[in-house]
C-alpha positions in Angstrom: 105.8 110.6 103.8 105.7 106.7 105.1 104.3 104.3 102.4 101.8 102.0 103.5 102.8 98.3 103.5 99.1 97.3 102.2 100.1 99.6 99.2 103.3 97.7 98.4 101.4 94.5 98.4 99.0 95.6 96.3 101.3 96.9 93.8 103.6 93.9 94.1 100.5 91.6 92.9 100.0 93.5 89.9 102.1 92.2 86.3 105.1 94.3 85.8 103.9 97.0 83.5 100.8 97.9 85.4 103.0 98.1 88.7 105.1 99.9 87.0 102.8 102.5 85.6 101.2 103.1 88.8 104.7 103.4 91.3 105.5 106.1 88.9 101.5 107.4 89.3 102.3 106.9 93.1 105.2 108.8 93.2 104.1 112.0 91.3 100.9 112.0 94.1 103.8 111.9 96.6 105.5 114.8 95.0 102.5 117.1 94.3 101.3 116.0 97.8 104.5 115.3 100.2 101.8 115.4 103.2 99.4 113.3 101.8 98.4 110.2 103.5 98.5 106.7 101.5 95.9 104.4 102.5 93.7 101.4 101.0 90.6 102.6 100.4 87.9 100.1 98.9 90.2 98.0 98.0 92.2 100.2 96.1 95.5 102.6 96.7 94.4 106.1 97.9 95.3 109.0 99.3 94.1 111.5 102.4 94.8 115.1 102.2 94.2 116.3 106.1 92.1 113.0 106.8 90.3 113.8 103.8 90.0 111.3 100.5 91.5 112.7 97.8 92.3 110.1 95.1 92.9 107.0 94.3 94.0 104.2 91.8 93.8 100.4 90.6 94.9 98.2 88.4 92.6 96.0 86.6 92.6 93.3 83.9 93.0 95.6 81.1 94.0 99.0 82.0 94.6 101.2 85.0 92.0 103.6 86.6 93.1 106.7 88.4 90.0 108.1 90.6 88.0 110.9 90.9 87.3 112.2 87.1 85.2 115.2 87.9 83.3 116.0 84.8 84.9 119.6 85.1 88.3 118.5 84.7 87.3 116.3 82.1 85.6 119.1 80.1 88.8 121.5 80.7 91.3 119.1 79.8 89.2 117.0 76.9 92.2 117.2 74.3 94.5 115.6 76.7 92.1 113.4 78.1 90.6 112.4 74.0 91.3 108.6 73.6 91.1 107.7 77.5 88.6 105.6 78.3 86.7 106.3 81.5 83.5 105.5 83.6 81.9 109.0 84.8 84.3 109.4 87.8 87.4 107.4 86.0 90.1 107.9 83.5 91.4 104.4 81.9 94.9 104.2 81.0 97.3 101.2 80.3 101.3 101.3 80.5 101.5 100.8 76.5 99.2 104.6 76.8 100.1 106.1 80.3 98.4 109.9 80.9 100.6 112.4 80.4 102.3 113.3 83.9 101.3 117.1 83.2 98.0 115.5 83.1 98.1 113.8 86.4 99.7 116.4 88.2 97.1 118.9 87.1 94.4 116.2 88.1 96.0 115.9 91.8 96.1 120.1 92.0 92.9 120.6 91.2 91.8 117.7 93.5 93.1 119.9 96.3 91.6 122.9 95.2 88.3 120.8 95.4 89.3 120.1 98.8 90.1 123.5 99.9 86.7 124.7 98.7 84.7 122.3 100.6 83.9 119.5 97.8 85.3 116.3 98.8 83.7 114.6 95.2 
């Protein structure tokens, strides 16, 4: 998969740790998803699955966001999710607290499913 120069920039803006923390998010997307399309979506890194939005991710003053929080995933993974801020379709996490990669991974597969059974959100 080609990275997308607008993503590069972005990350390369960001302080150390945060760009960090979200190469490493970048690249486990790119693993679970080898086909996946990187894009800028609203300002912010994302990817396409089959021209379709999938996820995406920021980095912000004081933590990073990692986009769409479903309230079903939320609700079947609340112990590893319990002491992660959030907005109703975000998880919060800072490089000093990065979610677990088994978290993120999971996130990203059931993404997809969501995809395959016709719920883009």
């Amino acid at each position: 998969m080609a990275t997308d120069p607008r993503v590069d920039a972005y990350l390369d803006a960001l302080p150390q740790g945060q760009r960090e923390l979200l190469q490493h998010l970048r690249e486990q997307i790119r693993r679970v998803v080898p086909e996946g399309e990187e894009t800028i979506s609203y300002g912010m890194p994302a990817f396409r699955h089959r021209g379709t939005f999938f996820v995406s991710y920021a980095g912000w003053k004081r933590h990073c966001s990692l986009y769409p929080m479903t309230d079903s995933f939320r609700a079947g993974h609340a112990a590893e999710l319990e002491g992660f801020g959030g907005t109703k379709g975000s998880v919060h996490f800072t490089p000093e607290r990065p979610l677990p990669d088994e978290v993120i991974d999971e996130l990203i597969r059931a993404r997809l499913a969501d995809l395959e059974r016709g719920r883009s959100y």
